[in-house]
Structure formats: structure tokens, C-alpha cells
TORMI-707675 format. One record per residue: residue number from 1; x, y, z of N, C-alpha, C in turn. Coordinates in steps of 0.05 Angstrom, whole numbers, m for minus. Atoms other than C-alpha are relative to their C-alpha. Example, Ala and Ser with C-alpha at 12.3 -4.5 7.8 and 13.67 -1.06 7.14 Angstrom:
<nodes>
(1, (18, m24, 0), (246, m90, 156), (18, 24, 0))
(2, (m16, m24, m1), (273, m21, 143), (m15, 22, 14))
</nodes>
This chain:
<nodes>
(1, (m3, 3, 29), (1763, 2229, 2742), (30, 3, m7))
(2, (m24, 1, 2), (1828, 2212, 2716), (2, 23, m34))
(3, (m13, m15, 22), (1857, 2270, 2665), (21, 0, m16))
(4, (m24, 3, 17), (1896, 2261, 2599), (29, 18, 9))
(5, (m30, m5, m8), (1966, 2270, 2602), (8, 11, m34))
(6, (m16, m7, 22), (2008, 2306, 2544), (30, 4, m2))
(7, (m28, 5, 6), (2074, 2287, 2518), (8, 8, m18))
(8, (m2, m11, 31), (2109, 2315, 2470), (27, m12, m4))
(9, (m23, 9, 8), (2168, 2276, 2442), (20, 14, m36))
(10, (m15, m13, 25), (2226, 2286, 2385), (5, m28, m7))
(11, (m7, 12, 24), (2229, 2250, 2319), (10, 2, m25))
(12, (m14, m9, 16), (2270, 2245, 2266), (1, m2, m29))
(13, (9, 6, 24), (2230, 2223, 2214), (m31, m1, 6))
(14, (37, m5, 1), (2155, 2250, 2219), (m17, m16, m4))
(15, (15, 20, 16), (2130, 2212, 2160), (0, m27, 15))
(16, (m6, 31, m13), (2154, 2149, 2187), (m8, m13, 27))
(17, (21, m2, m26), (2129, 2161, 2261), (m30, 1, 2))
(18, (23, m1, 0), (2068, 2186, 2240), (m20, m33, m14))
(19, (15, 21, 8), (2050, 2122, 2206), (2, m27, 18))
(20, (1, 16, m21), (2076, 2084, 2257), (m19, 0, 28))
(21, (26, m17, m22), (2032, 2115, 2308), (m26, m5, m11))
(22, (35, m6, 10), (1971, 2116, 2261), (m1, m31, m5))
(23, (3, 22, 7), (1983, 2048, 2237), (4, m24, 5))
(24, (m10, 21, m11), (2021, 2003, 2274), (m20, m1, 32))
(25, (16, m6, m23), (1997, 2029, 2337), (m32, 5, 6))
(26, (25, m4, 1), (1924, 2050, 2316), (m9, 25, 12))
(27, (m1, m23, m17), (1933, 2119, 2351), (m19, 27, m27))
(28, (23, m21, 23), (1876, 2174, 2313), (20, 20, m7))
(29, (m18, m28, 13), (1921, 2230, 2277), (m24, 32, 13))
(30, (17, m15, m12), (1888, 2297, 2306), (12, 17, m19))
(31, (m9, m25, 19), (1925, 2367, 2285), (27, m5, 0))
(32, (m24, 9, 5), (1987, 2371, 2251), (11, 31, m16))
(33, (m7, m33, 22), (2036, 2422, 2213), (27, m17, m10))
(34, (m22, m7, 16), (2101, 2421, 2176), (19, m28, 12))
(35, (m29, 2, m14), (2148, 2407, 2234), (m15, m22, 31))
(36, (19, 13, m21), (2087, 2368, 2292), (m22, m12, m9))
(37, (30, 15, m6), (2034, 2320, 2297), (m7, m8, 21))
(38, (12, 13, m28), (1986, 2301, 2357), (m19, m26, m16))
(39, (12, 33, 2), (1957, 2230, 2364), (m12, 2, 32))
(40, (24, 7, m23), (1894, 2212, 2406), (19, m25, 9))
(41, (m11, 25, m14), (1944, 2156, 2453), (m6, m8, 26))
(42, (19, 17, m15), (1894, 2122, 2486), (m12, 8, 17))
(43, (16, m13, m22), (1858, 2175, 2515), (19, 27, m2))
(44, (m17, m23, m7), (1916, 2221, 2518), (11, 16, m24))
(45, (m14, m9, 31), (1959, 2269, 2468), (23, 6, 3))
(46, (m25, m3, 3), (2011, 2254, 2453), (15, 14, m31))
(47, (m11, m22, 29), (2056, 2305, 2398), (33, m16, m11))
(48, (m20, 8, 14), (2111, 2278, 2357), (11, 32, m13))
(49, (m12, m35, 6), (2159, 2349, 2344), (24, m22, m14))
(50, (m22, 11, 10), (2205, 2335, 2287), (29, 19, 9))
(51, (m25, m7, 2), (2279, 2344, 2296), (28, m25, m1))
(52, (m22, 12, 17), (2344, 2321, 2266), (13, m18, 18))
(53, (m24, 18, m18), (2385, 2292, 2328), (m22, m6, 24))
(54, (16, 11, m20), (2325, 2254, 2360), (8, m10, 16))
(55, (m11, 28, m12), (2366, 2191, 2388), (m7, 7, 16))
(56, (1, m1, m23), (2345, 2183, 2458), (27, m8, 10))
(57, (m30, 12, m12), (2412, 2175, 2504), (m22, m26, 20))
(58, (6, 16, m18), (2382, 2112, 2538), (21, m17, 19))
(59, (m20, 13, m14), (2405, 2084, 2598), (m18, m32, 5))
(60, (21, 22, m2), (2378, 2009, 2622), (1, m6, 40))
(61, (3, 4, m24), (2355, 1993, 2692), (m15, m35, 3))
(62, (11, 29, m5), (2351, 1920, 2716), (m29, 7, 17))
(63, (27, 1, m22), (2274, 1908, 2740), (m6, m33, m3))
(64, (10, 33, 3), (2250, 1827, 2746), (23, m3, m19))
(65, (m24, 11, 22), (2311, 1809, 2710), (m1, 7, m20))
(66, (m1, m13, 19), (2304, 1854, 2657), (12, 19, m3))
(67, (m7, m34, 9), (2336, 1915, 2625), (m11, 13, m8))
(68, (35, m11, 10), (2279, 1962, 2619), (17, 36, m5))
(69, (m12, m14, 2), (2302, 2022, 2586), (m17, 24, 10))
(70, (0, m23, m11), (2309, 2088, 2610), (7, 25, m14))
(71, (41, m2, m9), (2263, 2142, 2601), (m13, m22, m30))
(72, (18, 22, 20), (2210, 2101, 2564), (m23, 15, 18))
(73, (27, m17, m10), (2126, 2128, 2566), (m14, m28, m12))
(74, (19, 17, 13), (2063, 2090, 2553), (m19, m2, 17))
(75, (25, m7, m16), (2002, 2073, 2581), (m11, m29, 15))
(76, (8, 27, m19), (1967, 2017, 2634), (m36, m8, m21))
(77, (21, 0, 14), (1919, 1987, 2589), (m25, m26, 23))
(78, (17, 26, m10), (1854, 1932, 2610), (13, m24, m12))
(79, (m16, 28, 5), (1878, 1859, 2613), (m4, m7, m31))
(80, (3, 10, 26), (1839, 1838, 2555), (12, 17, m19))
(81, (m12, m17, 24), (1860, 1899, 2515), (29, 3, m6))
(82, (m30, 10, 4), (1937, 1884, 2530), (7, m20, m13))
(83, (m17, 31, 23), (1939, 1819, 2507), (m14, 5, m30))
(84, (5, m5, 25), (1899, 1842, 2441), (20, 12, m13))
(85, (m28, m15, 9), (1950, 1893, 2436), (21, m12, m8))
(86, (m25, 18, 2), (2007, 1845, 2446), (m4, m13, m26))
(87, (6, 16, 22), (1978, 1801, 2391), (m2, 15, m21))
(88, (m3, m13, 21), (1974, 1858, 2351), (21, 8, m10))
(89, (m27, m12, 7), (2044, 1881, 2348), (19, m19, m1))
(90, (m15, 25, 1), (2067, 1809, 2345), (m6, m1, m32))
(91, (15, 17, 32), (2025, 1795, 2276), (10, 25, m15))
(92, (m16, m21, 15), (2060, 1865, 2253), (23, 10, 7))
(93, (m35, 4, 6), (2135, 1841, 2265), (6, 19, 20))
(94, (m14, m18, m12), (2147, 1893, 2315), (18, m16, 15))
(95, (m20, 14, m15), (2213, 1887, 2350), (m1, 2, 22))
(96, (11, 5, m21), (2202, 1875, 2417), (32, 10, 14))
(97, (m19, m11, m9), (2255, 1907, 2466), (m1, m26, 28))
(98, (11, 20, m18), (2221, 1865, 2525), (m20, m19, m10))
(99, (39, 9, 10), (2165, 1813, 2500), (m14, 0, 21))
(100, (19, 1, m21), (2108, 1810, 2533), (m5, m29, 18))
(101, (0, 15, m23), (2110, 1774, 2594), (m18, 8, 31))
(102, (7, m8, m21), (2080, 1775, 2665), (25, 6, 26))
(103, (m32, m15, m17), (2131, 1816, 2715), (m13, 0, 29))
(104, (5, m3, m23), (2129, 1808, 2788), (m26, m15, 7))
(105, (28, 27, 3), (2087, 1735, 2782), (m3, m10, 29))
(106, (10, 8, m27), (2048, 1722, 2852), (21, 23, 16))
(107, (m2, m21, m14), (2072, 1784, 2883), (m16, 23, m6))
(108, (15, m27, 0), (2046, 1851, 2896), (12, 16, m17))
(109, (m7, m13, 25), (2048, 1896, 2831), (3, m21, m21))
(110, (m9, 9, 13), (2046, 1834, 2793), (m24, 16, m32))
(111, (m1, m23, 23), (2038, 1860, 2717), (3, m8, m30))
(112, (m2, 5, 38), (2028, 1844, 2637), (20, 34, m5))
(113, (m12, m18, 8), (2087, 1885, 2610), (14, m8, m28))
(114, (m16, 1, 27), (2120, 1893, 2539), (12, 30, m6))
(115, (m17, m22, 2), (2168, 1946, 2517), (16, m5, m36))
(116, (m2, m19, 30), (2183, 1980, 2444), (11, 19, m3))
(117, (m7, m32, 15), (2222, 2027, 2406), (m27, 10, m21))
(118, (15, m17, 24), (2187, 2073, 2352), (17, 6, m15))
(119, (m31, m13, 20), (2227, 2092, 2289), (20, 11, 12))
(120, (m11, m9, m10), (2259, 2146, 2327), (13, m4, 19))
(121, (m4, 5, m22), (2279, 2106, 2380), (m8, 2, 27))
(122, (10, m7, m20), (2236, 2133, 2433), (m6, m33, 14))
(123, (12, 29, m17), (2219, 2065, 2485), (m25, 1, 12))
(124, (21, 2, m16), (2157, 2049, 2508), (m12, m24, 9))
(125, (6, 27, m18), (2125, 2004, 2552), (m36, 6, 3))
(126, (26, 12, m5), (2053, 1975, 2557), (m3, m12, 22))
(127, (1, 19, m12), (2025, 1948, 2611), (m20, m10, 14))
(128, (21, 1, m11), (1969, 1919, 2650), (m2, m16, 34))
(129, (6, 11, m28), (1942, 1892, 2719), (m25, m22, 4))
(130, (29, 12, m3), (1887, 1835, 2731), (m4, 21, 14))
(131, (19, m10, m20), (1871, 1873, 2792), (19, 30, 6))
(132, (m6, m27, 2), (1879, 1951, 2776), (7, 7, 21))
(133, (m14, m16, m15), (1885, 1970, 2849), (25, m8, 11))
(134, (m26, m11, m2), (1951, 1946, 2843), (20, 13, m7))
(135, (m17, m25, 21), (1978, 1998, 2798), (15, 7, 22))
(136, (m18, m8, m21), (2007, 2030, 2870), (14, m6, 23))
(137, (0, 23, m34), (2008, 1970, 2918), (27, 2, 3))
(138, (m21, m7, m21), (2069, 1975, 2962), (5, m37, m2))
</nodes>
């Protein structure tokens, strides 16, 4: 049995994350206070901790001819539920850092991937597999 994971990131505008998370993204709001909120993200919990000098320092690393930024979190979703996803954050303007494309086409690890900021700048990446047990294939 695979066990949630918990992240806890910094944002620099709560309000603004939090609705992004609840609304853009579809992520359940759980417990919250002042200065933190946790979000059900997609199984997992993830915490948004406010603070003033969020910016991520990102760096970019070429992968399939891309610049895929560096750190960036997110989750390996089911095929069909990636490309819903994708369609969802297309039909609500999000800015796309990577669009969604397939990475590493007729090779091993090939992969539905797309990549996103969040208000705060945090990056994240989506992604999926037709055939799950390549998540580690070599």
C-alpha cells in the first residue's frame, strides 16, 4: 500500500493560494489557521505556510528538450485523469510553464507531463504513464 506523502511549502499570499488550490486545482481545504492551510492533494497533504519572501530560487534543467524547473512537486496521476486535468487548467487560462505533452515518445519512461507555477511561484509538474510500471523503468 502506497502511503501519503506531506509537503509543506511557503506562500506569500495565503488567500490567493488557497483559492488556487481549492479552485483552480480542486484540492479539498482540510485544517487551517492564521498563518497555514492543508489541502487533501490527491491523496496526499499538502500545507501551504504563509511567509513574506516565498520566491522559490529556481534553477532549470534540460530533460526531452525542455527546461523543467528546479525543485518542482506534484503527483503521477491515471491517463484518463491527466488529460481531464490538462483540459481543465487549459479552460481556466492557467499559464503553462511546460504544456502538456508526451516526454520520452516510444522509449522507456515514456510520459504525459505538464508543468505550473502557483501564485507563489512554487512549480509543479503533473504527470502520467499508459503503462504505470514504467514510473521506474531503467
Amino acid at each position: 500500500m502506497l502511503t501519503p506523502f506531506h509537503l509543506a511549502i511557503p506562500v506569500n499570499d495565503l488567500e490567493k493560494n488557497r483559492r488556487f488550490y481549492r479552485d483552480v486545482l480542486g484540492c479539498s481545504e482540510e485544517r487551517s489557521s492564521d498563518h497555514w492551510v492543508d489541502f487533501d492533494f490527491f491523496g496526499h497533504q499538502l500545507v501551504l505556510h504563509y511567509s513574506e519572501n516565498s520566491m522559490p530560487n529556481l534553477i532549470y534543467n534540460s530533460v526531452d528538450k525542455h527546461a523543467v524547473p528546479v525543485p518542482h512537486f506534484g503527483v503521477v496521476l491515471t491517463w484518463e485523469i491527466f488529460h481531464q486535468f490538462a483540459e481543465s487548467l487549459k479552460k481556466q487560462s492557467v499559464a503553462f510553464i511546460i504544456e502538456p505533452h508526451i516526454r520520452f515518445e516510444g522509449m522507456v519512461g515514456e510520459q504525459a507531463t505538464l508543468f505550473f507555477h502557483d501564485p507563489a511561484g512554487n512549480a509543479l509538474e503533473f504527470k502520467s504513464f499508459k503503462d504505470p510500471s514504467q514510473l521506474f523503468a531503467h
